[in-house]
Backbone as CSV, one residue per row, in Angstrom:
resi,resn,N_x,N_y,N_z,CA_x,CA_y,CA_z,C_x,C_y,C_z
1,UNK,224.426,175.279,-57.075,223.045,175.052,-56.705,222.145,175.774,-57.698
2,UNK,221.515,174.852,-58.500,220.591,175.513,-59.668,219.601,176.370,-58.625
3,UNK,219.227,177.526,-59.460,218.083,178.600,-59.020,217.001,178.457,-60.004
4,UNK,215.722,177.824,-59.438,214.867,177.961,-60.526,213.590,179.164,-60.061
5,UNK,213.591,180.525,-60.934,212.466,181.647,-60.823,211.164,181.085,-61.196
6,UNK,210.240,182.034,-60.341,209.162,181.614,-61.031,208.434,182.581,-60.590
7,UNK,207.379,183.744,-61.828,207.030,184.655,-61.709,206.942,184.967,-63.513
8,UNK,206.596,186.406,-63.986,206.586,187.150,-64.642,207.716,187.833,-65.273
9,UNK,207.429,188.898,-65.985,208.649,189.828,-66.613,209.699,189.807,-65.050
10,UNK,209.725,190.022,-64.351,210.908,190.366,-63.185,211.506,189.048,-63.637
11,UNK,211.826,188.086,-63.576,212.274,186.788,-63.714,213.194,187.019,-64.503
12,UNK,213.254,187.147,-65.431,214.328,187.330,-66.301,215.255,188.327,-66.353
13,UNK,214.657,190.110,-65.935,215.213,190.802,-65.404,216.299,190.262,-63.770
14,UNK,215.238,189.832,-62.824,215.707,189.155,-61.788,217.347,188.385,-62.365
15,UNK,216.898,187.204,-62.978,217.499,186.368,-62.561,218.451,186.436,-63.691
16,UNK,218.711,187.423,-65.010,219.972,187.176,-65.682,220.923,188.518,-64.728
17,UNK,220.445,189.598,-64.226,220.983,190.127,-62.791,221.791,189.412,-62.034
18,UNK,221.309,188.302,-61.762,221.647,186.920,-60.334,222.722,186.546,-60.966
19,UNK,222.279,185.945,-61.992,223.569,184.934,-62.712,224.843,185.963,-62.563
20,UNK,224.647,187.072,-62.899,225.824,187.952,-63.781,226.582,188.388,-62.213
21,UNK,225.776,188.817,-61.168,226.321,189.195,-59.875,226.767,187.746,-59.473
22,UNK,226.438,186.196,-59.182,227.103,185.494,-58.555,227.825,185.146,-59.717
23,UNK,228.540,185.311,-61.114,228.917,184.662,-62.158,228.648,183.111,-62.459
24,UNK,227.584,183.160,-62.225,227.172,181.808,-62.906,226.028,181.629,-64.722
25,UNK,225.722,181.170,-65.163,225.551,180.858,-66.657,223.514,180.806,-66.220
26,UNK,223.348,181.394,-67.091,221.768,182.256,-66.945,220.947,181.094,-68.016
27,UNK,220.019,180.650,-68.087,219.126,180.330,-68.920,217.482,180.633,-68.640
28,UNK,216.685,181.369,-69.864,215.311,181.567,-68.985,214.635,180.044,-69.835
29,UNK,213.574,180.010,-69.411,213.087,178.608,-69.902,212.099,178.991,-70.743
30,UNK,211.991,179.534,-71.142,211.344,180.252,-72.981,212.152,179.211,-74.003
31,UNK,213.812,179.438,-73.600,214.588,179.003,-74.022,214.163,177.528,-75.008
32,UNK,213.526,176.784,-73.597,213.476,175.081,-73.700,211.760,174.931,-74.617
33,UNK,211.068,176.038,-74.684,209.493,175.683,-75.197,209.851,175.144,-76.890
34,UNK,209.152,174.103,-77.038,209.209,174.038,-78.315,208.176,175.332,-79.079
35,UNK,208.183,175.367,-80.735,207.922,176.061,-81.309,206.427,175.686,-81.327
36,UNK,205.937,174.879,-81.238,204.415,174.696,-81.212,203.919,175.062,-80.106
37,UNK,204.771,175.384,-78.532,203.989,175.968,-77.412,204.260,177.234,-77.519
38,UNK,205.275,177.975,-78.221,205.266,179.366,-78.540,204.199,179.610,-79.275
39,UNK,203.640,179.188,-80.292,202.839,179.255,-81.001,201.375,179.189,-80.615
40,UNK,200.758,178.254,-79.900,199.877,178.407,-79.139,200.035,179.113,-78.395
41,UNK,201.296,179.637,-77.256,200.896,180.808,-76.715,200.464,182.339,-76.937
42,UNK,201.071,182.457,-77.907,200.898,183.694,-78.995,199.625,183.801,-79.661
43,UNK,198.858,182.803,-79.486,197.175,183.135,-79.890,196.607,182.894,-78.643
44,UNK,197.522,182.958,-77.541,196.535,183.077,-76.143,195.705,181.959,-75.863
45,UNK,196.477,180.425,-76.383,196.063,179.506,-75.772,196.685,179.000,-74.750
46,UNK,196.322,178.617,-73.683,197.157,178.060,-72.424,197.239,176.926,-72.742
47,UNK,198.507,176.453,-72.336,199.491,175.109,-72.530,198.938,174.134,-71.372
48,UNK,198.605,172.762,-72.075,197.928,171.913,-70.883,199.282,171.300,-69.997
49,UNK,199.435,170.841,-69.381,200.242,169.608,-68.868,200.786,168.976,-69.992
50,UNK,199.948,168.451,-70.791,200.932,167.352,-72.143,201.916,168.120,-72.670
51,UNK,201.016,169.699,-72.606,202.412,170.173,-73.373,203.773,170.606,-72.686
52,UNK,203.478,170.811,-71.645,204.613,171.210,-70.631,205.512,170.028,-70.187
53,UNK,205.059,169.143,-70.265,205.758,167.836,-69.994,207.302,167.702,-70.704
54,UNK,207.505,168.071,-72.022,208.393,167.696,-72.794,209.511,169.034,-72.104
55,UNK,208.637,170.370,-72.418,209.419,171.464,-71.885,210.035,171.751,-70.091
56,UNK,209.176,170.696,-69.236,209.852,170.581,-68.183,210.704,169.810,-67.851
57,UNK,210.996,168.140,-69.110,211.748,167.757,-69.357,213.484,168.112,-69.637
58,UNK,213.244,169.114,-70.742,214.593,169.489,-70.813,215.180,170.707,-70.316
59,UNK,214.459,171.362,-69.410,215.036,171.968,-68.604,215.565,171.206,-67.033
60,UNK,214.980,170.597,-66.626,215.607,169.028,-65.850,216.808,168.630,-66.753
61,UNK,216.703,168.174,-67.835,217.946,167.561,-68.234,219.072,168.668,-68.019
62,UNK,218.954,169.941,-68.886,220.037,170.976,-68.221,220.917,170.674,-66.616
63,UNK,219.528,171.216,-66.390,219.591,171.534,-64.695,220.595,170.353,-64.166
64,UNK,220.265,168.957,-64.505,220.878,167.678,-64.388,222.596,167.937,-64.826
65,UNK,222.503,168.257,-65.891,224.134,168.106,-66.535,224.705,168.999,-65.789
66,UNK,224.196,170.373,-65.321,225.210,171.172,-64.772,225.379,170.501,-63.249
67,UNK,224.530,169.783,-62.551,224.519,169.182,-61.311,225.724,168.418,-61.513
68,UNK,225.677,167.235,-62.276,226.401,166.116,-62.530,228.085,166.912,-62.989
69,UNK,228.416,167.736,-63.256,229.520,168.503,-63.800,229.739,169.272,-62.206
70,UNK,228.760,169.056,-61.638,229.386,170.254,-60.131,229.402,171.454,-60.310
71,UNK,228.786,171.847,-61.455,228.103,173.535,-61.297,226.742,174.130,-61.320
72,UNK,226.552,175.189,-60.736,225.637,175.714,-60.379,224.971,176.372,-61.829
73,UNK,223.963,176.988,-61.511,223.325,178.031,-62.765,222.195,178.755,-61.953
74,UNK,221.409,179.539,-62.678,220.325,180.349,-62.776,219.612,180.104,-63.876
75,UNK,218.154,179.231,-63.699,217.392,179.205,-64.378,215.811,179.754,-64.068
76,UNK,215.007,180.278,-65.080,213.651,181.049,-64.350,212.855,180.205,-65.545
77,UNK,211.643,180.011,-64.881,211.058,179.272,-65.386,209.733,179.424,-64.624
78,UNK,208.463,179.462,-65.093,206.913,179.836,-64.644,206.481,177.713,-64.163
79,UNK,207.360,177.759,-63.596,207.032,176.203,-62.594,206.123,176.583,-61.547
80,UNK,204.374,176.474,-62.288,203.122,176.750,-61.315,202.485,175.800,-60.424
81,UNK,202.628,174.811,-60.814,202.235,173.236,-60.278,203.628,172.829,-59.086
82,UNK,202.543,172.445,-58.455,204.119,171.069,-57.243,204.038,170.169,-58.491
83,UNK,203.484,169.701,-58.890,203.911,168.610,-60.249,204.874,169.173,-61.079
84,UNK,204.855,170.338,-61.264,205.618,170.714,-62.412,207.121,170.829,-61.718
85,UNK,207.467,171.494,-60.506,208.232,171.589,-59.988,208.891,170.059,-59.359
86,UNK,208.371,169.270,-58.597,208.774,168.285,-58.796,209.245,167.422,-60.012
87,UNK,208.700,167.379,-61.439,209.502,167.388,-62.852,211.033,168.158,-62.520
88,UNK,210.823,169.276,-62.312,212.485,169.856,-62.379,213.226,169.716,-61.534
89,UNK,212.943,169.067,-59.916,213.759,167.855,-59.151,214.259,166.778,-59.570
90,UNK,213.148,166.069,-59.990,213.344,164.526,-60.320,213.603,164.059,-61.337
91,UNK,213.205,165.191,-62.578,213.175,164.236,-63.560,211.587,163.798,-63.931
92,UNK,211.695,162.328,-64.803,210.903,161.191,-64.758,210.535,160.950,-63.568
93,UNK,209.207,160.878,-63.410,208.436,160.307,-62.181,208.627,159.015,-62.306
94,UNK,209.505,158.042,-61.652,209.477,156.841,-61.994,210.870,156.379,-61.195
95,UNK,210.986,155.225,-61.482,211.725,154.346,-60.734,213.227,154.885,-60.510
96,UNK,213.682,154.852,-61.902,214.878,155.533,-62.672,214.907,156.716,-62.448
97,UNK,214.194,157.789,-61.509,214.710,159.112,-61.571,216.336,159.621,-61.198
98,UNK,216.303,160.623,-61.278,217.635,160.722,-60.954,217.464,162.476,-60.333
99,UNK,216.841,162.599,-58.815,216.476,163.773,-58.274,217.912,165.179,-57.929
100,UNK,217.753,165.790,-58.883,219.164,167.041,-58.399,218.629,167.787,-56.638
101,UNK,219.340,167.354,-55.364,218.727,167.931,-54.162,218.870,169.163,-53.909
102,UNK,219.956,169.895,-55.118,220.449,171.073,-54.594,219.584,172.021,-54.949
103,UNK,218.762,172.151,-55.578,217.708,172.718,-56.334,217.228,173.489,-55.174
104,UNK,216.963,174.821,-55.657,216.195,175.661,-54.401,215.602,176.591,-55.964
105,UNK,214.000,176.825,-55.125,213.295,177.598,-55.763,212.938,178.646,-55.482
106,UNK,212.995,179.668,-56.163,212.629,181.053,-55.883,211.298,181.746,-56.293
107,UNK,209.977,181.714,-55.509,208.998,182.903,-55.983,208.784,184.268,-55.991
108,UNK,209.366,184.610,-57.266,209.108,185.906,-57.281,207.578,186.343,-57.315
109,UNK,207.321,187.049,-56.085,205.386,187.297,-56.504,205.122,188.838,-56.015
110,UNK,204.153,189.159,-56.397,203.588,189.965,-56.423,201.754,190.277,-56.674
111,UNK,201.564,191.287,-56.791,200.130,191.629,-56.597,199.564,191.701,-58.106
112,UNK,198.531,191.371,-58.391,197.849,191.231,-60.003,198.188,192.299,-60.572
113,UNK,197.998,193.477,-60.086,198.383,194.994,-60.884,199.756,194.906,-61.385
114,UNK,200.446,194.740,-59.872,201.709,194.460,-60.697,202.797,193.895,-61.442
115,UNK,201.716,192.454,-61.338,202.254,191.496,-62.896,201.968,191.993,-63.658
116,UNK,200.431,192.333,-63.760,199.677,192.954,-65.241,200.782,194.445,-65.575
117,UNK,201.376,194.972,-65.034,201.868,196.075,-65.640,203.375,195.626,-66.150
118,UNK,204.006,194.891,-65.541,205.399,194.453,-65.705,205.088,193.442,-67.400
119,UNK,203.828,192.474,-67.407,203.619,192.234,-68.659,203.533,192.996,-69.821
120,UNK,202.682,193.919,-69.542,202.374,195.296,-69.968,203.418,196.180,-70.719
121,UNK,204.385,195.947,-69.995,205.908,196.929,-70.325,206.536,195.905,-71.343
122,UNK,206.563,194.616,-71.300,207.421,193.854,-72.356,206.746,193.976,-73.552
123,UNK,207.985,193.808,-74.923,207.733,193.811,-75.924,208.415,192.635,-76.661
124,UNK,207.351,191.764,-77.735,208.555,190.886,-78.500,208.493,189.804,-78.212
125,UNK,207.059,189.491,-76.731,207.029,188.158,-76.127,205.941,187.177,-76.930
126,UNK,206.354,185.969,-77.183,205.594,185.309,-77.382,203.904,185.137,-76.489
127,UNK,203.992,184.665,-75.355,202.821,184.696,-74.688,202.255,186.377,-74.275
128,UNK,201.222,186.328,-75.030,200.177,187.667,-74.216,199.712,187.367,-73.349
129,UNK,199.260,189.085,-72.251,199.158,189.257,-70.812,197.540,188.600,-71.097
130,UNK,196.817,188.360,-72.030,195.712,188.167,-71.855,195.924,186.390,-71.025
131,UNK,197.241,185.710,-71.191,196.663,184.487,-70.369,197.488,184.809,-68.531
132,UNK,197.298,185.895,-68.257,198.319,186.133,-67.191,196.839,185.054,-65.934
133,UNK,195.643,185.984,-66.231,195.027,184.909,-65.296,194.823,183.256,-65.340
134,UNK,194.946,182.933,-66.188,194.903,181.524,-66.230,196.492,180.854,-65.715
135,UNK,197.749,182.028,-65.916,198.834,181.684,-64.757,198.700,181.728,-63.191
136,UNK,198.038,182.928,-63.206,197.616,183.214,-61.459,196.688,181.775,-61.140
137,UNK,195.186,181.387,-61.947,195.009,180.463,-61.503,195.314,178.910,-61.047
138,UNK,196.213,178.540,-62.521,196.913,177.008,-62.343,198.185,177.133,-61.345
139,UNK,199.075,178.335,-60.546,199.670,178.874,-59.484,199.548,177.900,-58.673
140,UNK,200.181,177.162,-57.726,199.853,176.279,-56.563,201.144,176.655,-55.762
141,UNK,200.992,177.597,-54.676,202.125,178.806,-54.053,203.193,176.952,-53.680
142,UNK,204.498,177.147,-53.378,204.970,175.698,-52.739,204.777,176.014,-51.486
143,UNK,204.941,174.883,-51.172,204.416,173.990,-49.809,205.948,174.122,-48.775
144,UNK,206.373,173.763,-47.576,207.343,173.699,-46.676,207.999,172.252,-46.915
145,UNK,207.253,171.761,-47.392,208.357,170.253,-48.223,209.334,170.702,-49.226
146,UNK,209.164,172.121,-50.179,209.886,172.093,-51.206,210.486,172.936,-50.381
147,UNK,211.890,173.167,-51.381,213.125,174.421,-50.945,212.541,175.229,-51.713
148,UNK,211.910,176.325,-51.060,211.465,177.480,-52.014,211.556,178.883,-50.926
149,UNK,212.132,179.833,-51.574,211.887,181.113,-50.969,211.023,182.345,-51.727
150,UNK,210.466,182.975,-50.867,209.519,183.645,-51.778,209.499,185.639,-51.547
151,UNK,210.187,186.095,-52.178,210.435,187.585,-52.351,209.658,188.125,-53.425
152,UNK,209.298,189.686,-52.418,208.464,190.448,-53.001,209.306,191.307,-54.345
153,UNK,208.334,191.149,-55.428,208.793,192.117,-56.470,208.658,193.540,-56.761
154,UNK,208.217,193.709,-55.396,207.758,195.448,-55.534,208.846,196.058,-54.927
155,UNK,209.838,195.306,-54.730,211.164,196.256,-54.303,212.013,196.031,-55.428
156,UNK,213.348,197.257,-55.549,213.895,197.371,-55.961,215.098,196.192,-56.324
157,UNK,215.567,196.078,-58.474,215.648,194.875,-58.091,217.107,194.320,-57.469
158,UNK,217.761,195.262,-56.927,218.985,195.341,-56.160,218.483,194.604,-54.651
159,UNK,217.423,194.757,-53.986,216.974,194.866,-53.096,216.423,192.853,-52.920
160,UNK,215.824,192.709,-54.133,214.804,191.453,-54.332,216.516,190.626,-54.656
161,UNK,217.573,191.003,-55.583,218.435,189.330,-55.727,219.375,189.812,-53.861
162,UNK,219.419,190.721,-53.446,219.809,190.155,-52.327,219.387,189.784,-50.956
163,UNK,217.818,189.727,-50.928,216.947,188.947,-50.630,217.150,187.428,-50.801
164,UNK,217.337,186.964,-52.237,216.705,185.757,-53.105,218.555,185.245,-52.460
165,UNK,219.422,185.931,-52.119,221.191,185.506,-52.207,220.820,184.651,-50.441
166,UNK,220.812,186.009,-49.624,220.051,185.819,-48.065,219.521,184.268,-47.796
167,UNK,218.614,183.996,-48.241,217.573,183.336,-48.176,218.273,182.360,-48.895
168,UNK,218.562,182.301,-50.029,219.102,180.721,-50.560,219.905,179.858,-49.852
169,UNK,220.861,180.984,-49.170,222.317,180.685,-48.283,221.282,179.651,-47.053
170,UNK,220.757,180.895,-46.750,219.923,179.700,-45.409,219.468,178.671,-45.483
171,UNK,218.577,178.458,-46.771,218.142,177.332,-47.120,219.165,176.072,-47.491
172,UNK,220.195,176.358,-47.660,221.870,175.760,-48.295,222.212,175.410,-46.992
173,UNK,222.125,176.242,-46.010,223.134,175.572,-44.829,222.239,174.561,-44.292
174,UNK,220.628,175.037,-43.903,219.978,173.761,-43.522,219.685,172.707,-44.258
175,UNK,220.305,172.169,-45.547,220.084,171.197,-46.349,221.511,170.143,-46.066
């Protein structure tokens, strides 16, 4: 059952943690940005929709192959939109999709201070904390239609993946 994060610096801390405790294969979705949305992010331009389109693309395709093979993963990925997140269900919006159901999403959230400081602490990242508000704003928390669970990042992060373990399981048995 793919894990897709979504949050800040914890995310990656979080979730290559997750992978390594349930042994499953980690990818963060930095991974999938092409070099022209690194690039605009790094002068602190925010990425519209057109551009995210391609990059929510092939993290779906991943997500897809390990489905279709019958294995699981851990992927984190800043999926702020139900549009965007629905992309990493379905696919193509369209006739031909091909929706992975096992998909459960995880929000890692927290309070502005303490994104802004967890940004704060990284070094080496392409995107600066200067677009952290324009993440908080395009944010659309999910809805009770999606599989999403949502743990606090102000606990310890021993504390938050067995929270995110808890909570997935439940969401797994009622699916």
């Amino acid at each position: 059952m793919p894990n897709v994060f979504q949050g800040q610096k914890s995310r990656t801390t979080i979730g290559t943690a997750l992978a390594e405790k349930l042994g499953l294969p980690f990818r963060d979705a930095d991974e999938f940005h092409s070099m022209e949305n690194k690039k605009k992010m790094s002068q602190g331009i925010a990425l519209t929709d057109q551009d995210r389109r391609p990059w929510l693309l092939a993290i779906y395709k991943y997500m897809r192959r390990l489905s279709k093979e019958g294995n699981s993963g851990v992927v984190t990925c800043s999926a702020l939109r139900k549009s965007y997140r629905d992309i990493l269900v379905n696919g193509c919006i369209s006739e031909e999709r091909e929706p992975i159901p096992e998909i459960v999403f995880v929000l890692l959230h927290g309070s502005r201070a303490v994104l802004q400081n967890r940004l704060d602490s990284r070094s080496g990242h392409f995107m600066p904390t200067s677009l952290l508000d324009s993440q908080l704003a395009t944010l659309e928390i999910p809805t009770s239609d999606e599989k999403c669970v949502q743990v606090d990042i102000s606990m310890s992060p021993d504390k938050v993946m067995d929270q995110i373990i808890e909570r997935t399981r439940t969401i797994a048995i009622k699916s």
